[in-house]
C-alpha positions in Angstrom: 293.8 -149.8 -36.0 293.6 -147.2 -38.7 291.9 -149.5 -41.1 289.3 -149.8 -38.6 289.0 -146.5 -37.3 288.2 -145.6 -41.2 285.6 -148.5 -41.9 283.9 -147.1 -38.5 284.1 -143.6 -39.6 283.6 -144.5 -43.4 279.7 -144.6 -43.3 279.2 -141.5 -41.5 281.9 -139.1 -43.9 279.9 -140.8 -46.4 276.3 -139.6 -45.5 278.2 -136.2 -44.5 278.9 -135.8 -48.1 275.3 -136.5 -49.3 273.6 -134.3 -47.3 276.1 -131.2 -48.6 275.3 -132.5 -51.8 271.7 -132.3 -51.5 272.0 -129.4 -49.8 273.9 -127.8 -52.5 271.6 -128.8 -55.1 268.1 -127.7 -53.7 270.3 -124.1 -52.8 271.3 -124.2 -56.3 267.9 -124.8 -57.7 266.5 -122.0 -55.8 269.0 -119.5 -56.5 267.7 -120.6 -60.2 264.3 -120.3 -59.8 262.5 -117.5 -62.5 260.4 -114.6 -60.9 257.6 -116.2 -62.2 258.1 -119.9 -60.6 258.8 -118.0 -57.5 255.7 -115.9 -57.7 253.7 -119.7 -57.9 255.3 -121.0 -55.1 254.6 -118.3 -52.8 250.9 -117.7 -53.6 251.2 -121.8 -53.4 252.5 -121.3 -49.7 250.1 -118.0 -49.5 246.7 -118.4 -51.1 245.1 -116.0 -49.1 247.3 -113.2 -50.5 246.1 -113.3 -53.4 242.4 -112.2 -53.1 243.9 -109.2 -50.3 245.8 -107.9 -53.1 242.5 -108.0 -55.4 240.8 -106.2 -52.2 243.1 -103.6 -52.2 243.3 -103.0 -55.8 240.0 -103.2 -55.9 239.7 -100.2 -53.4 242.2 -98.4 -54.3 240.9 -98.3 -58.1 237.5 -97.8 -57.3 238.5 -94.7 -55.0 240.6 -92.9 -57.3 237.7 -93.0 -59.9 235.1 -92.3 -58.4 236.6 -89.3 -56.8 237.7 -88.5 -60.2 233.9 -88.7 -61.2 233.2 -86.3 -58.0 231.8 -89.4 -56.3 233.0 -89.8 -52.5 233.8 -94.2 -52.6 236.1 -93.8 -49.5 232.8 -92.3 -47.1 233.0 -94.3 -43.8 229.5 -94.3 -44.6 229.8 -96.4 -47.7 232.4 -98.8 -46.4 229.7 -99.7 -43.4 226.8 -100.3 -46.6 229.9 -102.7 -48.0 230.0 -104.6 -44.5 225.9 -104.5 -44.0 225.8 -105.8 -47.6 228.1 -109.0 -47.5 227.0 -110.0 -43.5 224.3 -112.7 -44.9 226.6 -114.1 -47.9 230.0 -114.2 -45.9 228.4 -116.6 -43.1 226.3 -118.6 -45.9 229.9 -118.8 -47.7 231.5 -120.3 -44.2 229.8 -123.3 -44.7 230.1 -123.4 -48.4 233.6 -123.1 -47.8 233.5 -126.6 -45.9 232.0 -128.3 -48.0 234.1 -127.6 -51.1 237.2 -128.6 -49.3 235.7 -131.8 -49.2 235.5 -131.4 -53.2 231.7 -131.1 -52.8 229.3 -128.4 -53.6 226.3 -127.2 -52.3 223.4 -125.9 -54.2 220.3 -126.0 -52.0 222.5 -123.7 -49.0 221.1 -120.8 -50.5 217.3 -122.7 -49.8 218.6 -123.9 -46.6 219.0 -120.9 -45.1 216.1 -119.4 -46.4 213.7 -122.3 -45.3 215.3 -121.6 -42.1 214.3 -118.6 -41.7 210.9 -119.0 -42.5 210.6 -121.6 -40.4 211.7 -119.4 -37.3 209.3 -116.7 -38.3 206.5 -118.8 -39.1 206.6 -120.9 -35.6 207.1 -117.5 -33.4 204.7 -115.6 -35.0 202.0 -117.9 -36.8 202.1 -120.9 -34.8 202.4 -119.3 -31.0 205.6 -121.3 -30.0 208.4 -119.1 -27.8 210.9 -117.4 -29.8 213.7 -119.4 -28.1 212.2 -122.6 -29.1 211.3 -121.2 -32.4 215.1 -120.3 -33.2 216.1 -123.5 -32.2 214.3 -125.3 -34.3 215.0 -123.5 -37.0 218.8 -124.5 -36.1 217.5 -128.1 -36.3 215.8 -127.3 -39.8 219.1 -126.0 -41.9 221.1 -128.9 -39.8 218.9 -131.5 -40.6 219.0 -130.4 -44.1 222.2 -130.9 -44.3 222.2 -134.1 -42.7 220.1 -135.3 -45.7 222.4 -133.8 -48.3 225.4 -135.5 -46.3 223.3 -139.0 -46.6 222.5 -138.7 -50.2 226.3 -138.4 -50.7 227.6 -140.9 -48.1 225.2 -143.6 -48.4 224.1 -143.5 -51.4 227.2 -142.3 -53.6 225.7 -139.4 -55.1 227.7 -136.8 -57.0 227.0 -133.9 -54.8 225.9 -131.2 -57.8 223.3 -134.0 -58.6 222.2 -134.4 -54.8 222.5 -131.1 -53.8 220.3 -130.2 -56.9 218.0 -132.5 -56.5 217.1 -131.5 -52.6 217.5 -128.1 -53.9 213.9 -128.0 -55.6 213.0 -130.6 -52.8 213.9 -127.8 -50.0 212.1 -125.1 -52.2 208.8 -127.3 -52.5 208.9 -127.3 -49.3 209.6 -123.4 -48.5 206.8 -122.9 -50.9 204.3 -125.5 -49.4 204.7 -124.1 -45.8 205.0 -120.3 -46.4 202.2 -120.2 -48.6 204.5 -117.4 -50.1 203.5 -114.9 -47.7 205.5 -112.6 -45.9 206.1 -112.0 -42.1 205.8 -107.7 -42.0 208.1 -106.1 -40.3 205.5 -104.8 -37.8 204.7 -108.7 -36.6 208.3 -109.4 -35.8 209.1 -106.2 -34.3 205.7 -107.0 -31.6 206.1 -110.6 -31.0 209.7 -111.6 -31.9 212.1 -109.0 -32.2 214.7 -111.4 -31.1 214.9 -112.3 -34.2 215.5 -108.7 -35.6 218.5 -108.7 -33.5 221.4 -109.2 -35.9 220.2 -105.8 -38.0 220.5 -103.6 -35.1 222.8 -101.0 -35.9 225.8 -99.7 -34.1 228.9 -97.7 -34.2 227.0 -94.5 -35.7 224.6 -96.7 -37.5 227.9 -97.6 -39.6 227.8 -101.5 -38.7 224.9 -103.9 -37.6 225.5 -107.1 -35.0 224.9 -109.8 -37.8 229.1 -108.3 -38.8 229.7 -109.5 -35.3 228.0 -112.5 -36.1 229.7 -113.2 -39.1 233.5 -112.6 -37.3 232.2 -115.3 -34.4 231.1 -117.8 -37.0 234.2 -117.2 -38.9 236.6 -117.4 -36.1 235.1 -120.6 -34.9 235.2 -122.4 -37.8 238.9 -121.1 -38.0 239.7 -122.6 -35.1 238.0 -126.1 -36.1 240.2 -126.1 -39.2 243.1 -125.5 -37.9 243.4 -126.8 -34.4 241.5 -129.8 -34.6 241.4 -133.3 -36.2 238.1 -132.8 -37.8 239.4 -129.9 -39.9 242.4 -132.1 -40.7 239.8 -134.7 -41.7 238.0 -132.4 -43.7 241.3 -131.3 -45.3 242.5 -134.7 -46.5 239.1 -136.3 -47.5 239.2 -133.1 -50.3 242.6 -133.8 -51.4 242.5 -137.4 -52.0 239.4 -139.7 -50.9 241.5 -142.7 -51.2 244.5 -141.4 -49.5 242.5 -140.4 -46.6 240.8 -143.8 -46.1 243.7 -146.1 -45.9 245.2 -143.5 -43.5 242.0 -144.4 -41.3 239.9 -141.4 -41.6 236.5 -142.5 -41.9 235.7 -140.1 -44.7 231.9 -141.2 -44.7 231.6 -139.6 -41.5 233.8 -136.8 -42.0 231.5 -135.7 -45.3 228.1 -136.3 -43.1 229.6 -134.0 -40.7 230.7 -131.5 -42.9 227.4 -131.0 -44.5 225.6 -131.0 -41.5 227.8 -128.3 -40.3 227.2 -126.2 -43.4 223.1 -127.0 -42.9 223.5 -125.3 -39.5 225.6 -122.4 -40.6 222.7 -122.3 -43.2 220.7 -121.5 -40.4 222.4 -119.1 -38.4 222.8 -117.0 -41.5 219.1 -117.6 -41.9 218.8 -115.4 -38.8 220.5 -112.9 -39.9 219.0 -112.6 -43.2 216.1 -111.9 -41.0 217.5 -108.6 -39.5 218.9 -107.5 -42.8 215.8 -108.0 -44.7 213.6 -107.0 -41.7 210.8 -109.4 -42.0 210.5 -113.2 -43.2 210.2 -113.6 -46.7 210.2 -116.6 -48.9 211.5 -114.5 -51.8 214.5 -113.2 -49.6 217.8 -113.8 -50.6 217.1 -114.9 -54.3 221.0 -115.2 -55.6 222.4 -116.0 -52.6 223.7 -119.5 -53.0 225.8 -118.5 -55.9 226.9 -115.2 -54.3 228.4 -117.8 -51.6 230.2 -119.6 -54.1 231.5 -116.3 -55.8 233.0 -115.6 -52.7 234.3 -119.1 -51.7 236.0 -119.2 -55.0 237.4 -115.5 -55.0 238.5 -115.8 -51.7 241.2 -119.1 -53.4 239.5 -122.0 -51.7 240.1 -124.7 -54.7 236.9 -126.3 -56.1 238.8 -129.4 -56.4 239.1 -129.8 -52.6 241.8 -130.0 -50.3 242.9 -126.2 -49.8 241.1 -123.3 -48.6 241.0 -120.2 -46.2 238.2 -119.1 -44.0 239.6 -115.7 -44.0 240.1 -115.8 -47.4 236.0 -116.4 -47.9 235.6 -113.3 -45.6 237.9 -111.2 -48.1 236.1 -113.0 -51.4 232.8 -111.7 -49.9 234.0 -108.3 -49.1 235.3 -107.9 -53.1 232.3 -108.6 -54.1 230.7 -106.5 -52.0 233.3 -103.2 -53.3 233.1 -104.5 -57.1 229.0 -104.0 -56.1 229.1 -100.7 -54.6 232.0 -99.4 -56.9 230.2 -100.1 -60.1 227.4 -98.9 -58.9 229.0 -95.4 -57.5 230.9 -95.3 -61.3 227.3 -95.7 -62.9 228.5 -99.0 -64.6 225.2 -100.4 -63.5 224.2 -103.9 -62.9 225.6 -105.0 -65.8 229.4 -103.9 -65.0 228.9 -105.5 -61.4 227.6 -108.9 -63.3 230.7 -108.8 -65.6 233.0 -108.1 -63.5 232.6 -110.3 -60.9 232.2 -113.1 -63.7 235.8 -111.7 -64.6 237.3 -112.4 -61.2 235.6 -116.1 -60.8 237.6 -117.1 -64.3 240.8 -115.1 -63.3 240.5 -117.2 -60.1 240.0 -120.5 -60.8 242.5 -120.2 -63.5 245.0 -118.9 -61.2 244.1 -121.8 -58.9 245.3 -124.4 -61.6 248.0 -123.1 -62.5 249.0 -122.7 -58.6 248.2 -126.2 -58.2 251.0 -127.3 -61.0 253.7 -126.6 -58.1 255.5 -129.7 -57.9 255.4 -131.3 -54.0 
């Protein structure tokens, strides 16, 4: 009876013993772990720490100097220029945000949304159609734009820097062709389609325009697609490993289509925007913008090689820019300490994103 009582209770002592073991052994290796290795696995775990901390820094230093200088950095007034200034980029940077957790890139976005634009102002005020239908279609523009970017890379296997390139002069042909690089005054909109003004109306004490509120909305959707649904899963996996993703059944074909399209129609809405900040509609608006959304996708720790990313952290990416901007500026370091500086922070964080992606699963 005892012999059988131990062969029945045998197995179980025996997996008892394995699982202190292990136990043990991963307490013991984390007890072990160096400051350093600890410091990778957290901003591993928290990569949208680390471009807060560069926010804060980057506020705090600025502050302290420019006071020093007799310059007033911490002015309500100048921290509402900071939000009015990054409103366009941090909703172009949404989408690019998508689209480079797929691994991708997007180089005609920039194009996109100004083509967009143009098309909205040029159909209102040129062409007679209603400024509902006008904005609409202007949605349809930087979606089906992205459609085509989306195809080229689905269907035709494209590397997305070579199509995205490519439709990038394509799109700008085109913004050429049908604004006849002419500009929509200010006076025009504001008498026929001030809807479309609407996202540079000020408020708060003139401190903040709607287009911030427009940004927040755009961002908080999009947070809740990648983190509550299966698309943004989708999204997640097909940038991580293609492959992988397939054989788990995502259709990853569709899942890249999407994406782009989405980022084409964010294109768009920050197309409408970019026409309350500017004011009027202006083929010439908005000249750096697609790389000032990549600055801030890639400042804010979403990994150009796909598979990680933050939405918030593309909000914060865009808003160091925009205080490296308007602290170099209030230091008199000019254009040129903004330019290097920022160029500073994209190595420091793509660097930092290797060596964060080292951390053993």
């Amino acid at each position: 009876m005892s012999d059988q009582t131990q062969n029945r209770n045998g197995p179980a002592e025996f997996e008892k013993v394995l699982t202190t073991a292990a136990t043990d052994v991963a307490s013991f290796d984390e007890d072990h772990k160096s400051p350093l290795r600890r410091l990778q696995h957290f901003l591993h775990a928290n990569p949208t720490s680390i471009p807060i901390i560069v926010l804060i820094l980057g506020i705090i230093g600025f502050g302290l100097y420019c006071e020093y200088i007799g310059r007033s950095f911490f002015a309500l007034s100048n921290f509402g220029f900071i939000v009015q200034q990054v409103t366009v980029v941090s909703i172009l940077a949404i989408g690019q945000t998508l689209v480079i957790m797929t691994a991708g890139i997007d180089l005609s976005i920039g194009v996109i949304m100004v083509l967009s634009h143009i098309v909205m102002g040029k159909l209102a005020i040129d062409s007679g159609v209603p400024v509902p239908i006008a904005f609409a279609l202007g949605l349809v523009c930087g979606t089906a734009c992205g459609l085509l970017n989306g195809a080229l890379i689905t269907y035709l296997q494209l590397p997305p820097f070579i199509a995205t390139l490519g439709t990038w002069n394509i799109f700008n042909s085109i913004l050429i062709t049908y604004s006849k690089s002419q500009t929509i005054r200010s006076d025009d909109l504001d008498a026929t389609a001030p809807f479309l003004k609407f996202m540079g109306t000020p408020f708060l004490a003139d401190l903040f325009t709607y287009g911030a509120i427009l940004a927040l909305f755009v961002a908080a959707c999009i947070w809740y697609v990648m983190n509550r649904t299966a698309f943004g899963r989708h999204v997640l996996a097909t940038g991580d490993d293609t492959e992988a993703a397939r054989l788990a059944g995502i259709r990853t074909d569709r899942t890249l289509l999407a994406t782009y399209a989405v980022a084409g129609f964010i294109a768009a809405v920050a197309g409408w925007a970019l026409v309350g900040r500017v004011g009027a509609v202006s083929p010439n608006s908005a000249q750096t913008a697609n790389l000032d959304s990549i600055t801030a996708v890639v400042i804010g720790g979403t990994s150009l090689f796909g598979g990680r990313g933050s939405i918030v952290g593309t909000l914060v990416g865009a808003l160091i820019v925009g205080v490296f901007s308007s602290g170099t500026k209030l230091a008199n370091l000019g254009n040129v300490g903004q330019i290097f500086a920022v160029g500073c922070l994209i190595i420091i964080a793509v660097a930092i994103d290797q060596w964060i992606r080292k951390v053993s699963a």
